[in-house]
C-alpha positions as CSV (number, residue, x, y, z in Angstrom):
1,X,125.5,141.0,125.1
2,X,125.9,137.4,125.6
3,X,123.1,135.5,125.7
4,X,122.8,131.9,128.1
5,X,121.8,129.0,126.9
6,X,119.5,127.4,129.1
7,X,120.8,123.5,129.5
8,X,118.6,121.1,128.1
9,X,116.7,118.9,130.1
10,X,118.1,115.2,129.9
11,X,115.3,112.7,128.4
12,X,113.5,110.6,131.0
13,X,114.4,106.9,131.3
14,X,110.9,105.6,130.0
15,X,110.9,108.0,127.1
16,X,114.1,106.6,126.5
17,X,113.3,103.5,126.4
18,X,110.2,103.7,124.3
19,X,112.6,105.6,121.7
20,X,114.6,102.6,121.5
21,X,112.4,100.1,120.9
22,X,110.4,102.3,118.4
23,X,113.4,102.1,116.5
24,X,114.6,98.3,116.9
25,X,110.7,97.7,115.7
26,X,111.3,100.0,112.9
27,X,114.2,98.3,111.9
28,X,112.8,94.9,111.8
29,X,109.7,96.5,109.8
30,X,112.2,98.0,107.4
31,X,114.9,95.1,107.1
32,X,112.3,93.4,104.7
33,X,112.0,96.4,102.1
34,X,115.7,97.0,102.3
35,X,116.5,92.9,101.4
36,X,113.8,93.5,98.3
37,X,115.9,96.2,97.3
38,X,119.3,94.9,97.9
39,X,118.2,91.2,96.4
40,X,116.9,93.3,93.0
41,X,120.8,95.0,92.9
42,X,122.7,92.0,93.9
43,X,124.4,90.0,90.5
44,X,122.4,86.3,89.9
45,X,126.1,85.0,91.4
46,X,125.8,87.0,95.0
47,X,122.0,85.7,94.8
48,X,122.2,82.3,95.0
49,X,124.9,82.6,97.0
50,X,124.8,79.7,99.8
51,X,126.5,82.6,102.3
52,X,123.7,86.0,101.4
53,X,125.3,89.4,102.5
54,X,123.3,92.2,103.9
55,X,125.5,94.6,101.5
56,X,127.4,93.8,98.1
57,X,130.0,95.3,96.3
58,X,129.0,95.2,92.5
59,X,125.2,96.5,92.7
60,X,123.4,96.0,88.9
61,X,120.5,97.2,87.4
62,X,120.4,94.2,85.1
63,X,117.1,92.7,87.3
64,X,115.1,96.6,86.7
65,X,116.1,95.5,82.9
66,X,114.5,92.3,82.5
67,X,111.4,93.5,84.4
68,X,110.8,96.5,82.5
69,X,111.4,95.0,79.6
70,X,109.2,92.1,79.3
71,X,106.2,92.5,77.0
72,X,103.9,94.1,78.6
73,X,104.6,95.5,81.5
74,X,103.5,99.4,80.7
75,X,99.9,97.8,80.4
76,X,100.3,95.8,83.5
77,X,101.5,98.6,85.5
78,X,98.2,100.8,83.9
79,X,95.7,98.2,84.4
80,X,96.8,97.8,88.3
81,X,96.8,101.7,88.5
82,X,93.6,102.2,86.6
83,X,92.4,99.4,89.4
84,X,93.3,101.6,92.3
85,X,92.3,105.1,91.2
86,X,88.7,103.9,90.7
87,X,88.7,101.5,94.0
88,X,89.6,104.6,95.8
89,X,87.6,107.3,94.2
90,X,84.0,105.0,94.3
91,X,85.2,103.3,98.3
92,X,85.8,107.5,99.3
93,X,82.3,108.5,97.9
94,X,80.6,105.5,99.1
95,X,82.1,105.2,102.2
96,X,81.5,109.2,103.0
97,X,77.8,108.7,102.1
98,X,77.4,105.2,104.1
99,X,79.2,107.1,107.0
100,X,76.8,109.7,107.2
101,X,73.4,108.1,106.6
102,X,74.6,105.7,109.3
103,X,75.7,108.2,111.8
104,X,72.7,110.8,110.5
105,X,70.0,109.1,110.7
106,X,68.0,106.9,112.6
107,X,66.1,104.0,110.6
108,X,65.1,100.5,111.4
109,X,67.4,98.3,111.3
110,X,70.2,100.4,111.8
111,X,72.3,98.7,114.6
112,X,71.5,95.4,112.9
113,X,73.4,97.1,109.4
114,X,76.7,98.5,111.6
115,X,77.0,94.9,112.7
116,X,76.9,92.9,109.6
117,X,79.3,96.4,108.1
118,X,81.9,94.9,111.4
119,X,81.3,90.6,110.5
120,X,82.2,91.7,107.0
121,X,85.4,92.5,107.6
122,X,85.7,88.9,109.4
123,X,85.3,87.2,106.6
124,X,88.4,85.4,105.4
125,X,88.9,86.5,101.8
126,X,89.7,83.2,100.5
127,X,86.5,81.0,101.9
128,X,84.6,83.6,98.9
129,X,86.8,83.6,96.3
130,X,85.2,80.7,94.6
131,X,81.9,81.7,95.2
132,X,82.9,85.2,93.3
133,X,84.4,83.6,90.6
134,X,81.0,81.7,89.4
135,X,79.0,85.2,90.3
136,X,81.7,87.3,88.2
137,X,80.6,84.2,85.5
138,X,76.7,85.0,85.7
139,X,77.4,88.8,86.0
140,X,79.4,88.5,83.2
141,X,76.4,87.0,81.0
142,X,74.2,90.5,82.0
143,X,76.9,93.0,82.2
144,X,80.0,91.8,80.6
145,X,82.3,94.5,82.0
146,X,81.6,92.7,85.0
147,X,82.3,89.6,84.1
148,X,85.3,86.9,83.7
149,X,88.3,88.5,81.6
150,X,87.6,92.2,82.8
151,X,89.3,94.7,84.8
152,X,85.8,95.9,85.9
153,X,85.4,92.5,87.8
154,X,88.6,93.1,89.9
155,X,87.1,96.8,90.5
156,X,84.0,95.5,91.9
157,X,85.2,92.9,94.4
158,X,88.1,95.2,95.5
159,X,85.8,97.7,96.5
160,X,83.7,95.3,98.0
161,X,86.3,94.1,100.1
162,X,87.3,97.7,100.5
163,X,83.6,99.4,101.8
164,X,83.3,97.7,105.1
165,X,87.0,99.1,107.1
166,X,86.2,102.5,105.3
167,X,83.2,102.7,106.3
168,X,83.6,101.8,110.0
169,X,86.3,104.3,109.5
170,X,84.7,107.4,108.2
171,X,81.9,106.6,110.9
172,X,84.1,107.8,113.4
173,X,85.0,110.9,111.9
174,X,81.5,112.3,111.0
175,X,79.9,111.1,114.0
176,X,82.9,113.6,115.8
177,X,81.7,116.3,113.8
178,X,78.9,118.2,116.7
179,X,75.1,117.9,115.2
180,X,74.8,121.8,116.2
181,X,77.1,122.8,113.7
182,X,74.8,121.0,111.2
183,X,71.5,123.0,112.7
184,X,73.5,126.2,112.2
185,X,74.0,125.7,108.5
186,X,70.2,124.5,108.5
187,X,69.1,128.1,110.3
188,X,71.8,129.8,107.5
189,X,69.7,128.3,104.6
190,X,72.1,125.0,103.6
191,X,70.5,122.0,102.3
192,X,71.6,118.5,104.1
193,X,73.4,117.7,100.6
194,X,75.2,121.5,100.7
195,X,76.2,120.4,104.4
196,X,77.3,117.5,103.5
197,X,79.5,118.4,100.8
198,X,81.1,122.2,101.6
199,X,80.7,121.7,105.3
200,X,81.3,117.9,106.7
201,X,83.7,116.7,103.8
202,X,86.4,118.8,104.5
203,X,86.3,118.5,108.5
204,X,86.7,114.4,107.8
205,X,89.3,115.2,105.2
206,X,91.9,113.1,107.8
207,X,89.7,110.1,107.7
208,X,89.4,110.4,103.6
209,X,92.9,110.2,103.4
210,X,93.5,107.2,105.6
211,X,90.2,105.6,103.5
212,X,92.4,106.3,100.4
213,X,95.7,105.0,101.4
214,X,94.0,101.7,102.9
215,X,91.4,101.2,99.2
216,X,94.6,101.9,97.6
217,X,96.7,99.0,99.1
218,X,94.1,96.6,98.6
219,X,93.3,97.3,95.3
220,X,97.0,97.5,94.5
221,X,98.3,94.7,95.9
222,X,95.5,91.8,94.6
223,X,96.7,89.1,93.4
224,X,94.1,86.6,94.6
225,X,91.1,87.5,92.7
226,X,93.2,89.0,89.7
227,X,94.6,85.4,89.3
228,X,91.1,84.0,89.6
229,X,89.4,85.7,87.3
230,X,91.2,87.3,84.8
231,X,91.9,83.8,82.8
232,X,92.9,84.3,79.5
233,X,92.8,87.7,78.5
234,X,96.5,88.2,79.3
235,X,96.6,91.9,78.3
236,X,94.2,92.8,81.3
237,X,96.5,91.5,83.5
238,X,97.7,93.1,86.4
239,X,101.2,93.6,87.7
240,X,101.2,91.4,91.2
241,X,99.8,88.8,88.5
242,X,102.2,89.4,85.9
243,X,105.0,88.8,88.3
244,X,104.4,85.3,88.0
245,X,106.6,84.6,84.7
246,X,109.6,84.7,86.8
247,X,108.7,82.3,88.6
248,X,110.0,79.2,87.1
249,X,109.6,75.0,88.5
250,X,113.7,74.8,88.2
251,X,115.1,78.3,87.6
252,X,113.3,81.1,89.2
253,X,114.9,84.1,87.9
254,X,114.5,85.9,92.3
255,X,117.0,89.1,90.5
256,X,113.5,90.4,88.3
257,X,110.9,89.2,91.2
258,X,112.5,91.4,93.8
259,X,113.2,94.2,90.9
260,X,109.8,94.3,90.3
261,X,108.5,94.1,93.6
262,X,110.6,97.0,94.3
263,X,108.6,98.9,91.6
264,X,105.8,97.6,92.7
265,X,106.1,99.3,96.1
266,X,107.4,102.2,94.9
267,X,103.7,103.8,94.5
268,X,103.0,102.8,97.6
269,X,105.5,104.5,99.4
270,X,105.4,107.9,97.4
271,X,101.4,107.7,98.8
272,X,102.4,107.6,102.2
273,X,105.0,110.2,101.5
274,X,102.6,112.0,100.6
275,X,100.0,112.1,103.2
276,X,101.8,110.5,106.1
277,X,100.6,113.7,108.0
278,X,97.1,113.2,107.3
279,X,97.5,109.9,107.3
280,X,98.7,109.6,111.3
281,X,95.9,112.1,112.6
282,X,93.3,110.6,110.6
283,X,94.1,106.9,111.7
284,X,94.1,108.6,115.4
285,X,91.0,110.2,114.9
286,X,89.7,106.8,113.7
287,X,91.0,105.0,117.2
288,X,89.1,108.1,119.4
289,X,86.0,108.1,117.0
């Protein structure tokens, strides 16, 4: 018995429309990342070329070579990761908590504290980088893991910088969560802490993951206050900050710096991969929250 197929219904001029342009903006957003990648492949000669094609004929790996050779770079690439991992971990516990005593509890003072959380984020990095640099100094005299020369001084700032968009974040998604569902687990015997961490983490889960993805792009990508404070001890160096040797005053070798901003991004990119699910309903939830 022959089945009919029912004719598809043609797509409406707006929608139509709004595919189009998603997809000219995408490839603007993209065209960037695809010139890293093609710029890393291209021979020195198709480079510096004075007439740059978007293609080329004789793709190389030589740039990936130089880069992963230099001295170095395995630490680099550990110190920047080591960097991340404990940005995120300490901005998704302390963000979670921050979240819920603000949206949980009512103390004086409160309003004024969800303000000063949204000027933070204001703030133009640079204006406080100096400033941090001769409080990493004094810090450095008390704890010196803190201080000048140490990765824990990037950690710190990083997660500073990190705390306030998370928290403002998270906020949203715990303050979504109904307070009844809270009483019920009170009447059932939980504990506010049980509640909070069997109960209320896993419903926020989407907003945890967009936290993440954000704390680990900061931390990641720093380059400002890795350059500022770690000063001499070149083996905690990290890999936005080691990129610098190819840059040269006559001869900047561009092969190696877009081969190792390719690797650089690769991370990146395998996170979103990763979580892009989460990562779109939690940023929604964020925007209803």
């Amino acid at each position: 018995m022959a089945v009919k197929m029912m004719p598809r219904a043609p797509r409406k001029p707006a929608r139509l429309v709004a595919e189009v342009v998603a997809v000219v903006i995408a490839g603007f957003v993209a065209f960037p990342l695809y010139w890293m990648a093609l710029s890393a492949l291209k021979p020195p000669g198709e480079i510096q070329s004075a007439d740059p094609r978007p293609w080329t004929l004789a793709p190389s790996l030589d740039s990936f070579t130089r880069v992963l050779s230099m001295n170095g770079f395995g630490r680099f690439f550990l110190n920047s990761l080591l960097i991340a991992v404990v940005v995120v971990f300490l901005s998704l516990l302390l963000s979670f908590l921050s979240a819920v005593a603000l949206t949980r509890f009512r103390f004086r003072g409160r309003t004024v504290l969800l303000v000063m959380i949204l000027v933070a984020q204001m703030v133009p990095v640079e204006a406080l980088t100096i400033p941090l640099f001769f409080l990493m100094r004094s810090v450095g005299g008390t704890v010196p893991a803190l201080g000048l020369n140490e990765l824990g001084s990037i950690m710190l700032v990083d997660l500073v910088f990190s705390l306030p968009l998370a928290i403002w974040l998270l906020r949203g998604f715990v303050a979504a969560v109904p307070v009844e569902l809270e009483e019920a687990a009170k009447l059932d015997g939980a504990s506010r802490l049980r509640f909070a961490w069997q109960i209320l983490l896993p419903l926020v889960a989407p907003g945890l993951v967009s936290v993440s993805v954000l704390s680990f792009i900061h931390a990641w990508n720093d380059f400002l206050f890795a350059k500022t404070f770690i000063i001499s001890k070149t083996e905690n160096q990290t890999l936005p900050q080691a990129i610098l040797v190819f840059f040269k005053p006559e001869d900047t070798d561009w092969g190696a710096v877009m081969a190792a901003s390719t690797l650089m991004t690769i991370p990146a990119l395998v996170l979103f991969v990763l979580v892009q699910r989460k990562l779109v309903s939690g940023l929604g939830g964020a925007v209803k929250g």
